[in-house]
ZASERO-648593 format. One record per residue: residue number from 0; x, z, y of N, C-alpha, C, O, CB in turn. Coordinates in Angstrom, 3 decimals, always signed. Last residue first. Glycine has a CB too. Example, Ala and Ser with C-alpha at 12.3 -4.5 7.8 and 13.67 -1.06 7.14 Angstrom:
// residues 2
     n        nxx        nzz        nyy       caxx       cazz       cayy        cxx        czz        cyy        oxx        ozz        oyy       cbxx       cbzz       cbyy
     1    +12.850     +7.080     -2.250    +13.670     +7.140     -1.060    +12.900     +7.870     +0.030    +13.409     +8.039     +1.138    +14.084     +5.725     -0.598
     0    +13.190     +7.800     -5.690    +12.300     +7.800     -4.500    +13.200     +7.800     -3.300    +14.236     +8.465     -3.319    +11.308     +9.046     -4.473
//
This chain:
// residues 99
     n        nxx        nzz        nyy       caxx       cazz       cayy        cxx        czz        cyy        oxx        ozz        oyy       cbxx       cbzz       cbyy
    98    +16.811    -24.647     -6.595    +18.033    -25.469     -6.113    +18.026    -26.421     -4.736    +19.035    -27.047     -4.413    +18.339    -26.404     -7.264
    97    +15.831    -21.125     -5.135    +15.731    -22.418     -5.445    +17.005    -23.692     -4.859    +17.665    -23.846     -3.831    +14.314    -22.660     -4.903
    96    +17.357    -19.102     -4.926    +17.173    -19.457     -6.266    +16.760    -20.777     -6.077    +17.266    -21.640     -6.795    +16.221    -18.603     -7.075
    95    +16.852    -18.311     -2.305    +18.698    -18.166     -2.736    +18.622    -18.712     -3.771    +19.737    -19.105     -4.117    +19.564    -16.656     -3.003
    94    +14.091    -18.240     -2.011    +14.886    -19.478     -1.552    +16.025    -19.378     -1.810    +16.622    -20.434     -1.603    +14.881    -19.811     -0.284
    93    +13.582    -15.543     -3.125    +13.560    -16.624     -3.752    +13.918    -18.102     -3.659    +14.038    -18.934     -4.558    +12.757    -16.569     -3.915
    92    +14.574    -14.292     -0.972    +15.247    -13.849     -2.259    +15.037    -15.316     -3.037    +15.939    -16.047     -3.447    +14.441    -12.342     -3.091
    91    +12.207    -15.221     +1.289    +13.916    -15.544     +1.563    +14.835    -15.058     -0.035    +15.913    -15.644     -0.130    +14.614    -14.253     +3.240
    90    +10.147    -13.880     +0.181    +10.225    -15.760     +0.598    +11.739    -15.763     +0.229    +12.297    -16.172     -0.789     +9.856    -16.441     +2.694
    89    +10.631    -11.306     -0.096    +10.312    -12.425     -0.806    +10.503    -13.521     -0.725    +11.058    -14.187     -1.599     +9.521    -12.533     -0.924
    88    +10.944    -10.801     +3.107    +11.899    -10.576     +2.060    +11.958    -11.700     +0.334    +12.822    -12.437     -0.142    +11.498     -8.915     +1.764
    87     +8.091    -11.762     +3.745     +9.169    -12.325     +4.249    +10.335    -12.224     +3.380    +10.813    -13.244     +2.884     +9.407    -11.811     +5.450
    86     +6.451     -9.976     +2.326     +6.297    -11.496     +2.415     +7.608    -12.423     +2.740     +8.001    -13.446     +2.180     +5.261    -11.760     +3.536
    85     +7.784     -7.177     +1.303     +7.119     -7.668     +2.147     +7.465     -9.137     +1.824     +8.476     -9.495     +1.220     +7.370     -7.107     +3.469
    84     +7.311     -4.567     -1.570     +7.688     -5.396     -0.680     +7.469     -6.319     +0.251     +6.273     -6.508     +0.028     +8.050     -5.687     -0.985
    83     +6.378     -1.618     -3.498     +6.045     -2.635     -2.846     +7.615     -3.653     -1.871     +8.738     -3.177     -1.703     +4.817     -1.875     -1.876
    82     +8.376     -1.083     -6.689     +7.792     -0.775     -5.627     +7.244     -1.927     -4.474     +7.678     -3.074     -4.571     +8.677     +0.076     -5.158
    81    +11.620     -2.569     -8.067    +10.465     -1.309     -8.138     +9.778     -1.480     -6.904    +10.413     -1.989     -5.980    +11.080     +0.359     -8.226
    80    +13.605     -5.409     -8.704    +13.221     -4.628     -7.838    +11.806     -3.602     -8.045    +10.799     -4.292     -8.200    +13.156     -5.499     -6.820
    79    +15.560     -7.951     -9.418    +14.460     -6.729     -9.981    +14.703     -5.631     -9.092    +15.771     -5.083     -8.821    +14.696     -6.139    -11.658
    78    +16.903    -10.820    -10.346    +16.719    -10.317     -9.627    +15.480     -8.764     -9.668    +14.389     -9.059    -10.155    +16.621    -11.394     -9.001
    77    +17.485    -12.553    -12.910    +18.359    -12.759    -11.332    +18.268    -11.717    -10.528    +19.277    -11.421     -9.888    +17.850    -13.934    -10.350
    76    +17.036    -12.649    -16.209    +16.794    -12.117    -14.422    +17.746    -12.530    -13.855    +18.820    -12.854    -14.362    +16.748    -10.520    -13.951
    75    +16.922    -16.618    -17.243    +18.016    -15.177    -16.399    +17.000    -14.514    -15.842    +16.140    -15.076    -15.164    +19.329    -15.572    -14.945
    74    +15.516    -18.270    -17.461    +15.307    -17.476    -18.557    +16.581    -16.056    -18.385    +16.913    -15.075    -19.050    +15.485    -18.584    -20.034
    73    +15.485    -19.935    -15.297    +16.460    -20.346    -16.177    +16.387    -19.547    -17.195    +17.151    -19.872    -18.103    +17.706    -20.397    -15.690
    72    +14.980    -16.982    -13.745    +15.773    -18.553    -12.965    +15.703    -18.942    -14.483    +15.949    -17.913    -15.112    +17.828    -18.566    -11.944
    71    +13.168    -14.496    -12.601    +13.855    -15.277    -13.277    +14.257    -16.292    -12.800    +14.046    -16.647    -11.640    +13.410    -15.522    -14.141
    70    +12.490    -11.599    -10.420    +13.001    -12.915    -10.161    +13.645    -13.549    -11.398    +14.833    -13.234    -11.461    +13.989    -12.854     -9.039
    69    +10.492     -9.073    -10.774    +11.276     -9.614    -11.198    +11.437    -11.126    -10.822    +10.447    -11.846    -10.945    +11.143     -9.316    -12.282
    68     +8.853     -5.556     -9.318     +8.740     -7.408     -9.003    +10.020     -7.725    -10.062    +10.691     -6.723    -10.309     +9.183     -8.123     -6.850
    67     +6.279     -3.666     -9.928     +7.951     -3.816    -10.060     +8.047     -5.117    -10.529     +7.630     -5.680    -11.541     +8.791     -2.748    -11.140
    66     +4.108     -1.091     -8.007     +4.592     -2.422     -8.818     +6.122     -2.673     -9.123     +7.029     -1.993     -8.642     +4.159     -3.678     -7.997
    65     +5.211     +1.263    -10.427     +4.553     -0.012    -10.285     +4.597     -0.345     -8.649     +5.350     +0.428     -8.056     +2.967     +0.074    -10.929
    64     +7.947     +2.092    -12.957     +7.307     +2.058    -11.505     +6.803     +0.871    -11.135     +7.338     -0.231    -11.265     +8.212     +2.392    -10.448
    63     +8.619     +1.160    -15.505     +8.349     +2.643    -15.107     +7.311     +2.491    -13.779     +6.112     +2.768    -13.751     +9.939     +3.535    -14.678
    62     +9.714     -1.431    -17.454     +8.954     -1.098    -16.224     +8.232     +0.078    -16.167     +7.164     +0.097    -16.779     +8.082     -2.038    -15.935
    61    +11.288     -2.067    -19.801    +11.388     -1.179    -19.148    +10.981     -0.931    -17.730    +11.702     -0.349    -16.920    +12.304     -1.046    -19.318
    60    +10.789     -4.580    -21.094    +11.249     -4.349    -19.531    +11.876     -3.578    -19.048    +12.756     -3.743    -18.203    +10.535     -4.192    -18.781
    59     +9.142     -3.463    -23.288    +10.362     -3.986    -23.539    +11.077     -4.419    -22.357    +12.241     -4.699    -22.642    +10.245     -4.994    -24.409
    58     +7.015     -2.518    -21.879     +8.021     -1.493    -22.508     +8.991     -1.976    -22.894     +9.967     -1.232    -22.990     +7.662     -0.778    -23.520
    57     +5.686     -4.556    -21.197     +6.120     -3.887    -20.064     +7.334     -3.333    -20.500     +8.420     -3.452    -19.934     +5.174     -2.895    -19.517
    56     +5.241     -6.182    -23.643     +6.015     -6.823    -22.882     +6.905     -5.606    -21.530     +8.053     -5.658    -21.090     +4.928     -8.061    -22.299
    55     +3.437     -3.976    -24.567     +4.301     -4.068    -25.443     +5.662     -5.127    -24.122     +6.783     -4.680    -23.881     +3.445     -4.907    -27.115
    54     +1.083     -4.490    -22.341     +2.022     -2.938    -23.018     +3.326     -2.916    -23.065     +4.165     -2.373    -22.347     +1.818     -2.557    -24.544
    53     -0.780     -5.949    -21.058     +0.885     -6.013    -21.764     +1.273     -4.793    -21.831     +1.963     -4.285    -20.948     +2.125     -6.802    -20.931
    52     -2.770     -4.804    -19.781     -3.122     -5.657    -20.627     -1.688     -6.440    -21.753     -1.711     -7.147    -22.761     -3.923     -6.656    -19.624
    51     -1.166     -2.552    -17.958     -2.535     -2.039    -18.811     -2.933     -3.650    -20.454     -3.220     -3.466    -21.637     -4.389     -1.990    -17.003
    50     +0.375     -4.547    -16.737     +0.768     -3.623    -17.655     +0.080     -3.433    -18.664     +0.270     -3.791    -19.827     +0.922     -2.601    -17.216
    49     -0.688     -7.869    -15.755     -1.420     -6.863    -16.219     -0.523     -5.576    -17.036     -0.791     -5.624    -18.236     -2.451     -7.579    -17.116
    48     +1.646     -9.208    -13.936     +1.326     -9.055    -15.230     +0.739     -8.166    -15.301     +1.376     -7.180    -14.930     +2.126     -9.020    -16.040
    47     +1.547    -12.711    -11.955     +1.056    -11.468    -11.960     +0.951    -10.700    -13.383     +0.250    -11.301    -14.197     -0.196    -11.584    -11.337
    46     +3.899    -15.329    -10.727     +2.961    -14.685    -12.004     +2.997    -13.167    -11.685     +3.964    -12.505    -11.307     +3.658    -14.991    -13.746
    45     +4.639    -17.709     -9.314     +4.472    -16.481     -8.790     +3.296    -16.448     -9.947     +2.279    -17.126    -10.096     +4.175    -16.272     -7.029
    44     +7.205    -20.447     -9.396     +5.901    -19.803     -9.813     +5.705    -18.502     -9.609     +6.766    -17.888     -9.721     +5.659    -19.939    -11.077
    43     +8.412    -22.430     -6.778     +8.692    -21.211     -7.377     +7.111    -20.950     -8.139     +6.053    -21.206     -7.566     +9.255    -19.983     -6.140
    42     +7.521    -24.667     -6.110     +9.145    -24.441     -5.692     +9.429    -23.906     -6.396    +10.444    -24.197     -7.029     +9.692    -23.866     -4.603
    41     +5.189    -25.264     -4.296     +5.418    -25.557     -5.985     +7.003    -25.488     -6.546     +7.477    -26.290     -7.351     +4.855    -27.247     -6.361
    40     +5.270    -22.606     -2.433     +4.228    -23.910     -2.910     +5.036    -23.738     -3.928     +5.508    -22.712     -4.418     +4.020    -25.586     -2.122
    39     +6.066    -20.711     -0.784     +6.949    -21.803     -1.177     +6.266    -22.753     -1.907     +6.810    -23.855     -1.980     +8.066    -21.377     -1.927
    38     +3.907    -19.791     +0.941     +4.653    -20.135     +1.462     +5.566    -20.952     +1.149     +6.060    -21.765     +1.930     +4.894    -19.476     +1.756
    37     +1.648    -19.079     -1.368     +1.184    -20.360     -0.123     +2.651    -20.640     +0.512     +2.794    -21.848     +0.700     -0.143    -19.700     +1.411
    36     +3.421    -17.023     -2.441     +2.792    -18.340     -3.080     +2.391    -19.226     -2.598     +2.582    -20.329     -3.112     +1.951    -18.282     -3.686
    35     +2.952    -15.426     -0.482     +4.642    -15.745     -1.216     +4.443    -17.442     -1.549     +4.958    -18.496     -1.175     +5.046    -14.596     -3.162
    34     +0.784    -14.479     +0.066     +1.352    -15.346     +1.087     +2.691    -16.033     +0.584     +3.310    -16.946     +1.130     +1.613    -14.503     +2.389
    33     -0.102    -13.705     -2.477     -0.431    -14.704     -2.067     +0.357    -15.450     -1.115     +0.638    -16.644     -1.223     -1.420    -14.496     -1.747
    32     +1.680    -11.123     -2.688     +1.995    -12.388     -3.255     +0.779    -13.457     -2.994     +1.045    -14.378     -3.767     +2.285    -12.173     -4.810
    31     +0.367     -9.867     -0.284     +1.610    -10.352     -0.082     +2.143    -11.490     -1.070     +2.786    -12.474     -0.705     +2.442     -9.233     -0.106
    30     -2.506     -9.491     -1.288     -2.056    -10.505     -0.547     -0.375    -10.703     -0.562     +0.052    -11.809     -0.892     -2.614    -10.245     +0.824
    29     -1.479     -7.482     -3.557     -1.966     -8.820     -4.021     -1.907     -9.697     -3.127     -1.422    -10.776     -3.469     -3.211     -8.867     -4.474
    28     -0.146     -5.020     -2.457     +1.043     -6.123     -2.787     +0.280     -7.909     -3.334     +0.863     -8.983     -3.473     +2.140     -5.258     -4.407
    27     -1.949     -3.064     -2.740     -1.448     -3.596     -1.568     -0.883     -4.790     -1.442     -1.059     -5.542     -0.484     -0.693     -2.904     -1.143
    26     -1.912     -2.573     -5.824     -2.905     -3.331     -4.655     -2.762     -4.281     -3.286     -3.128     -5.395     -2.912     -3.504     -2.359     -4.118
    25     +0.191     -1.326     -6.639     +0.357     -2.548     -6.816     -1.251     -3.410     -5.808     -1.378     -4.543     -5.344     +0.515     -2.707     -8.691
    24     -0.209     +0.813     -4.596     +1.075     +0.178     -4.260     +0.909     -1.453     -4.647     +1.147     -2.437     -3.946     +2.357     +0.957     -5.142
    23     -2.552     +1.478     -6.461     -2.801     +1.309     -5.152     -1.365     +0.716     -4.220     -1.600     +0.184     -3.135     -3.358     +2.763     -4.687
    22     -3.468     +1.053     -9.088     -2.299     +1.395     -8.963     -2.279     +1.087     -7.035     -1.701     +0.042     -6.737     -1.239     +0.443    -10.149
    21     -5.134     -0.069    -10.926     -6.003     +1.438    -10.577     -4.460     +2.043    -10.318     -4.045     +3.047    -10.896     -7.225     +2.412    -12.182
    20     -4.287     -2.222    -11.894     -5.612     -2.327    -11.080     -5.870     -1.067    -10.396     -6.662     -0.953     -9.460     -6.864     -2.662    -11.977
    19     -0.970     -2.922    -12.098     -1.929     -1.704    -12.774     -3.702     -2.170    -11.347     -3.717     -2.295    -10.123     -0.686     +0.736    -12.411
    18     +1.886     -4.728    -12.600     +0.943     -4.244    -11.578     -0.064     -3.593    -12.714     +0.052     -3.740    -13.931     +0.244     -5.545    -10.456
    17     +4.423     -6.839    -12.074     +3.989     -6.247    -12.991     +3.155     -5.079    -12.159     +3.672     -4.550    -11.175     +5.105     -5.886    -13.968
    16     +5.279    -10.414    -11.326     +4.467     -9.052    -10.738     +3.922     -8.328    -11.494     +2.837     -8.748    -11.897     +3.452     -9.214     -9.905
    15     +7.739    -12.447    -11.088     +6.427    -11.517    -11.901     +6.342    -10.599    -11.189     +7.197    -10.035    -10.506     +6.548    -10.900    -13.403
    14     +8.722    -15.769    -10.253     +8.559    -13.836     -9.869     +7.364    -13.781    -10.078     +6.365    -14.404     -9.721     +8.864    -13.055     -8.197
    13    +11.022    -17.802    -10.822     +9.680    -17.447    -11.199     +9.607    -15.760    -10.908    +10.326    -14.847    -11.313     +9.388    -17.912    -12.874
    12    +12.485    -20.988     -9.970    +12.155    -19.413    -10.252    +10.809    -19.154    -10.523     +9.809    -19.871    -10.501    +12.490    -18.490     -9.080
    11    +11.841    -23.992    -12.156    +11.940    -23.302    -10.998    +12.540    -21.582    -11.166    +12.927    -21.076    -12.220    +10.443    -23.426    -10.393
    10    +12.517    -24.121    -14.772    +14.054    -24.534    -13.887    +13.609    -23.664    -12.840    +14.336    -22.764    -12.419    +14.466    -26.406    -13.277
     9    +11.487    -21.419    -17.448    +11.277    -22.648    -15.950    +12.835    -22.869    -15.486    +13.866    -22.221    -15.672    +10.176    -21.810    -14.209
     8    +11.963    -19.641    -18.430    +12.494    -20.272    -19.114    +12.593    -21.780    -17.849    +13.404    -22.670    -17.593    +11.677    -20.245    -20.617
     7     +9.629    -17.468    -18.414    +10.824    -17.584    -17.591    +12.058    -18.664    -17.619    +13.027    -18.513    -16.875    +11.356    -16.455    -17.778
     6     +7.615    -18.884    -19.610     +7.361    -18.456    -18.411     +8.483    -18.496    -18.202     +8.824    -19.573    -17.713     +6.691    -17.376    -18.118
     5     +8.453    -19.221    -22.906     +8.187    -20.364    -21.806     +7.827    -19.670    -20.679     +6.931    -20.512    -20.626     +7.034    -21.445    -22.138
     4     +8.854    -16.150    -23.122    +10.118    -16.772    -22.922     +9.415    -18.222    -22.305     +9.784    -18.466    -21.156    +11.162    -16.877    -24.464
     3     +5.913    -15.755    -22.744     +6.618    -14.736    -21.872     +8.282    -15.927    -21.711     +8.727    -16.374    -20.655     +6.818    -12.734    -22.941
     2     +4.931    -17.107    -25.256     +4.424    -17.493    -23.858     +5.375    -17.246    -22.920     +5.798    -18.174    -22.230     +3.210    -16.794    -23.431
     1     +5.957    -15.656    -26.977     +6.600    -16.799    -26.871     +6.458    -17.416    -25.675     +7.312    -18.061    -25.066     +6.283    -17.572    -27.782
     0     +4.991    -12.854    -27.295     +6.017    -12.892    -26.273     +6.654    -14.270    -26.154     +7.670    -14.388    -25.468     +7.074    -11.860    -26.566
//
């Protein structure tokens, strides 16, 4: 989990994507974080987390429902949300974070 604290630990933001392959919500949601990611470029990091391949990280989250996005700043959540979302909403949450 040392990796996990350098991930959120960034100045930028950073939104995880905690997701399941054989989770059809978190499916839907792979372009949308692409377009997230083409839209703010190098502003913000956009990380994807395997549940199935983090267990132990999910359960210490407490992530129930997939997908289920998180906004760090600074090694803060800032921000957490369950379930799909759209490109646009995204963009704009994460521009309130960047300085």
């Amino acid at each position: 989990m040392s990796k996990f604290g350098e991930l959120i630990g960034l100045e930028v933001p950073v939104l995880l994507d905690f997701y399941s392959d054989d989770n059809d919500s978190s499916n839907i949601m792979h372009p949308v974080l692409r377009d997230v990611a083409a839209a703010i470029g190098d502003k913000c990091k956009v990380i994807k987390i395997n549940v199935d391949k983090n267990n132990e990280l999910a359960e210490a989250l407490r992530v129930k429902i997939l997908p289920t996005l998180m906004i760090y700043k600074s090694g803060e959540m800032v921000w957490r949300q369950s379930g799909e979302q759209d490109a646009n909403t995204l963009v704009s949450l994460i521009k309130d974070f960047i300085n």
